[in-house]
N, C-alpha and C positions, 0 to 999 in steps of 0.2 A: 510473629516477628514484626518491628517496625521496618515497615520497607519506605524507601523514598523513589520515585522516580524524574529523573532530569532532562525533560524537553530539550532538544536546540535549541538557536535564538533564532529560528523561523519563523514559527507558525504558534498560537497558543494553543493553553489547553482548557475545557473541549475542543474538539476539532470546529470550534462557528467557524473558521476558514481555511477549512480542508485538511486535508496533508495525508498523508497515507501512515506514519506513526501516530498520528491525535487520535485519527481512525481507532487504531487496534489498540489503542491506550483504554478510550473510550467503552471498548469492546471487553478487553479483559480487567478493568477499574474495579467495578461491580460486583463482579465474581470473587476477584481476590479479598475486598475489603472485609466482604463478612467474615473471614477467618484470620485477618492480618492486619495492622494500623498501617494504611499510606496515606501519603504525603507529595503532592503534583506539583513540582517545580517548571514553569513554562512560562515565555517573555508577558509582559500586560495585553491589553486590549481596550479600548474605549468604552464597549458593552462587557465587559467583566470585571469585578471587585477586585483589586490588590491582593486581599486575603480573601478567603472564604473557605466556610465547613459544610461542604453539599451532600447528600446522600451517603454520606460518613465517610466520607474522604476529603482533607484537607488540600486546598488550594493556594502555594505562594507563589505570585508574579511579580515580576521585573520589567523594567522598560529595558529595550533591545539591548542600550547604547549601557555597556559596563555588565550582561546578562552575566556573566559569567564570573565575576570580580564579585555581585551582591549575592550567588549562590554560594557561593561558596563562604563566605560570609557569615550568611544565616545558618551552613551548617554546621559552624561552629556551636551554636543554640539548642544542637539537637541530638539524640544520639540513636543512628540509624542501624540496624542490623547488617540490613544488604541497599546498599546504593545503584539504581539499577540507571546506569547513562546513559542517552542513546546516541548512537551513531557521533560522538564526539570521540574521539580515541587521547586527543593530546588534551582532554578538559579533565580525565581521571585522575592525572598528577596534581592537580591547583586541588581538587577536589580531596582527593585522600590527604590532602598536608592539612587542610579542614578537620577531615573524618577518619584521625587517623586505625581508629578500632572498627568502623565498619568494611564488611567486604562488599568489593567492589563488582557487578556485573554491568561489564559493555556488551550494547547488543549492533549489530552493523543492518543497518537497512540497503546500505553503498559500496563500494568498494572503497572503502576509508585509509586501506593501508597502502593503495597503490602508490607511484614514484609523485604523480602531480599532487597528494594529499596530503604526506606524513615524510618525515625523514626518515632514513635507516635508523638513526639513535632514537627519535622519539618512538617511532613505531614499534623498538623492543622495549624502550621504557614504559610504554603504554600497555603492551602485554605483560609485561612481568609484573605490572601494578593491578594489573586485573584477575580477581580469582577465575571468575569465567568468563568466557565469551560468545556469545549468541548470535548467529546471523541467519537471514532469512532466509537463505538455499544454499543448496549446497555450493551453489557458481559461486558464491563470495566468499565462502568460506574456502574453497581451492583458490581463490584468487591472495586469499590471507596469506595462506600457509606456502603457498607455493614462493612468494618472498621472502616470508618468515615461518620457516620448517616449525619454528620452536610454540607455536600457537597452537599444534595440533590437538595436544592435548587437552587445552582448555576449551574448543569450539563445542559449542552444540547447536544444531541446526532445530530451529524453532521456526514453525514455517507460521505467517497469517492466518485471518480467518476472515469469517464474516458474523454477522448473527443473523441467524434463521428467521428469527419470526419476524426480523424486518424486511426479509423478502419470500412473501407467499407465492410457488411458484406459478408460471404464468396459464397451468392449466387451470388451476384453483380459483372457484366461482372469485375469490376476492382478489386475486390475480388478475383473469378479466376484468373485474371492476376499473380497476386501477389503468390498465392498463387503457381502453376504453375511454377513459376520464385526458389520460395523455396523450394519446393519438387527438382528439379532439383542439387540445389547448393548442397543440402545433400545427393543426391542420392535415393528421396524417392519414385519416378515414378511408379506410381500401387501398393503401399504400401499403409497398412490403419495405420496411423500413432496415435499412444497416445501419448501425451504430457504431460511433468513435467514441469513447469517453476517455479523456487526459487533457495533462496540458497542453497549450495550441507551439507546440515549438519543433522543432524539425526531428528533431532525435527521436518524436512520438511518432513522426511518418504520415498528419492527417493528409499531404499533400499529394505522399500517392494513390490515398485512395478517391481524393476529387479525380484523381487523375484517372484512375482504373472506371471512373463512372460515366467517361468519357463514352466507352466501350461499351459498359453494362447496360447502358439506358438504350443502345440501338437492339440489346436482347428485349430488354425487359422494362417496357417505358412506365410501370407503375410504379416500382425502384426510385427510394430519395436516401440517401445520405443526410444520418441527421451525424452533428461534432457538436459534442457537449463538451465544453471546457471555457477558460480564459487562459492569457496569456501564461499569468500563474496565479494557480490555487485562485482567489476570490479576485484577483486582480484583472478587470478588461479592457483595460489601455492597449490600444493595436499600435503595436510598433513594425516593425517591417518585415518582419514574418507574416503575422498575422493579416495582413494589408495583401502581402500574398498569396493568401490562401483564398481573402476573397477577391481579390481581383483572378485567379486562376476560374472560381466556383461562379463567377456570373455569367459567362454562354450557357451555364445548364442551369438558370433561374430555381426554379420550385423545387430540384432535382436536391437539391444541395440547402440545407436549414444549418443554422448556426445557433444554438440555446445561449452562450456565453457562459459564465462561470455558476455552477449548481449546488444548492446547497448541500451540505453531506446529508442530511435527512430526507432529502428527495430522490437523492443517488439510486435508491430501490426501484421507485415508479419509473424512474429516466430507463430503464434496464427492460424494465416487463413493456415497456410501446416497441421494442424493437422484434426483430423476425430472425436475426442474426447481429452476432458483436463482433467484430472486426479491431484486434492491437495491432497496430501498425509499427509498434516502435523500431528504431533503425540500430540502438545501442544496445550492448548488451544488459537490456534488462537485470535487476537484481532476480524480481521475481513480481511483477504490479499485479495488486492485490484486485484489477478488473477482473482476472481469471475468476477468482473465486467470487466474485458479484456474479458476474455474467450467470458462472454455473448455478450460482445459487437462486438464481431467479428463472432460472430454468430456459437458459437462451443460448444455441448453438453457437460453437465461438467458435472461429478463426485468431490465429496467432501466430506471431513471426517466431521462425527456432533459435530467438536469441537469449544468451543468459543463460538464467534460470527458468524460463516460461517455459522449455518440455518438461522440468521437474515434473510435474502437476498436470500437463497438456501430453495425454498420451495420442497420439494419431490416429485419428478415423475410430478413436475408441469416445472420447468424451469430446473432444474437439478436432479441429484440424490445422495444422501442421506446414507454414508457410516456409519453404528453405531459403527461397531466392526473394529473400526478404525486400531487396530495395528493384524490384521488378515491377511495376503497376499491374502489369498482364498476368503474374502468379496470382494476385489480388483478384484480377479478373475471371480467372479460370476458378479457384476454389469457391468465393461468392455466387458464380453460377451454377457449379454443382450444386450446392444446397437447396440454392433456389429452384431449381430444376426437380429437387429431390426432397420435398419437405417430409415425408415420414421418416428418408433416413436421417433429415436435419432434427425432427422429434427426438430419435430414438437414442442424440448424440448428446439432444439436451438432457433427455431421463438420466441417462448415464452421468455426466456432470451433477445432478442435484444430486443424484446418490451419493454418489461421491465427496462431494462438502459436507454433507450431512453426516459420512461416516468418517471422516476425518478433520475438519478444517471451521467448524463452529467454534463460537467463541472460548465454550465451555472446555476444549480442546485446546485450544491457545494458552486460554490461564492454566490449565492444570501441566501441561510444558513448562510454562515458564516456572509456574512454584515450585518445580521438579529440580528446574535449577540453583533458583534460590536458595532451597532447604540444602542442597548440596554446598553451595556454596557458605550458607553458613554453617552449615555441620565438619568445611573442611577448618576451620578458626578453632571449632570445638575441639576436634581431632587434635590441631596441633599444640594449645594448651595443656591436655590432654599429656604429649608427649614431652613437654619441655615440663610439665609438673612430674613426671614419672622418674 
């Protein structure tokens, strides 16, 4: 099949400045391309070429301003099988009146259809223009259907992944290593380190856990808090969140490390210096693809029960299981069992790697998603098919 895939006007592609779809783009690219011609539609970048044909996958970028006017545009120039958009629901109309023989799959990372997003009209003309639709848990996808019953049919819940061999877990001699090398660079040598990884903004919640370390450090003074992020994605300009977080985190000096914004290729090692991962987020989560870092690197996680995040986060099974989510002191209590309890914090970790391994690798992500594409272009075939009979 000629598959295309269309970026937002966020973030480019590869992921050089993050984003949690570049990520799984990235992830399942590779995989697809030996069997399938694609084609990465994603805003420009100052370090990336306009066009380019990388490791047999073609590269068309745009600059932000008009992203959606020149996509559509060019694919006029082209003729795609299955056009896979993401998480834009009202850009598959401009797009199909382009393309108009290919079939369309939208995939939602968001809540896209909700009342602040999409209107009642566009939200069913966007579904009825979409052969399928893919979302990341099943929380969004109840969130679709539950406004508009009539999507049912077409959802199919494709969950993230990671890729494995970018993270050796952290019993693994090269695990150590790694890990070892980044304790060092931060200064964390015989520290039991908890980890935030997101962006630095409220809905991600790093503020109560400065706040729960308030508490922890009179347990446990060898305890630092490291928060790896920027404000967004590669951006770390401190605006008045961020300026909050440190002015709350300076009574507990050394306690509390700020990395700023991480490359996505480092994202692995930032994971294996930690003793436990901590999501703090306050919204309902889609489903943030840290879970499956975290587990995949073999690190006891903590997470709020919001969203999507118990899809994948069974309690006291692989992780654990925060309910009184905007509480500092739930934070506080669950952080200190672990800590208190490192074999059973081990035995939560084993469990999580198992677990991504047997489901949630990259190799698992692309063969989902081809699963849907070949459906979706076998239902075109189908109806040909019927109208020639």
């Amino acid at each position: 099949m000629k598959l295309a895939y269309i970026c937002t006007e966020k973030l480019p592609s590869p992921a050089v400045k993050g984003g949690a779809i570049q990520m799984m783009i990235d992830g399942v690219a590779p995989l697809l391309c030996k069997t399938h011609e694609l084609t990465i539609f994603s805003i420009s970048d100052e370090i990336l070429p306009e066009r380019e044909r990388k490791n047999n996958i073609d590269y068309i970028r745009f600059p932000r301003v008009n992203y959606r006017t020149r996509v559509a545009e060019e694919l006029k120039n082209h003729q795609f099988d299955v056009i896979h958009v993401f998480n834009r629901p009202k850009n598959i109309l401009i797009y199909k009146e382009s393309s108009p023989k290919s079939q369309f799959v939208l995939s939602l990372h968001n809540d896209m259809f909700s009342e602040g997003k999409i209107s009642e009209e566009d939200g069913k003309k966007a579904i009825e223009a979409a052969t399928l639709i893919t979302t990341v848990s099943h929380y969004i996808k109840n969130q679709v259907t539950r406004r508009f019953p009539e999507a049912e049919t077409k959802i199919h819940v494709v969950y993230s992944g990671v890729n494995l061999t970018s993270y050796p877990p952290v019993w693994t001699a090269e695990g150590q290593l790694i890990r070892k090398q980044y304790r060092r660079k931060y200064n964390l040598d015989n520290k039991k380190v908890i980890l935030f990884v997101g962006r630095l903004s409220k809905t991600k919640g790093p503020h109560l856990l400065i706040k729960a370390m308030k508490h922890i450090i009179k347990q446990h003074e060898d305890v630092v808090l490291v928060i790896a992020g920027g404000k967004w994605f590669s951006d770390n300009r401190v605006n008045s969140y961020v300026r909050y977080l440190y002015n709350l985190a300076k009574p507990l000096g050394k306690h509390v490390v700020f990395t700023k914004f991480i490359p996505p290729e480092e994202i692995p090692n930032i994971f294996l210096m930690a003793d436990i991962f901590v999501c703090s987020s306050q919204w309902n989560e889609p489903l943030a693809r840290v879970h499956y870092e975290a587990m995949a690197a073999g690190i006891p996680l903590i997470t709020t029960n919001r969203g999507g995040n118990g899809e994948i986060v069974e309690d006291e099974n692989n992780g654990i299981l925060v309910d009184h989510y905007d509480h500092p002191l739930a934070f506080v209590d669950r952080i200190d069992y672990l800590v208190k309890k490192p074999g059973y914090a081990q035995w939560l970790a084993y469990n999580g790697r198992k677990f991504v391994e047997e489901n949630f690798d990259f190799t698992h992500v692309a063969k989902r998603l081809e699963s849907v594409y070949i459906k979706a272009y076998e239902s075109e075939n189908k109806l040909e098919t019927l109208l020639d009979s």
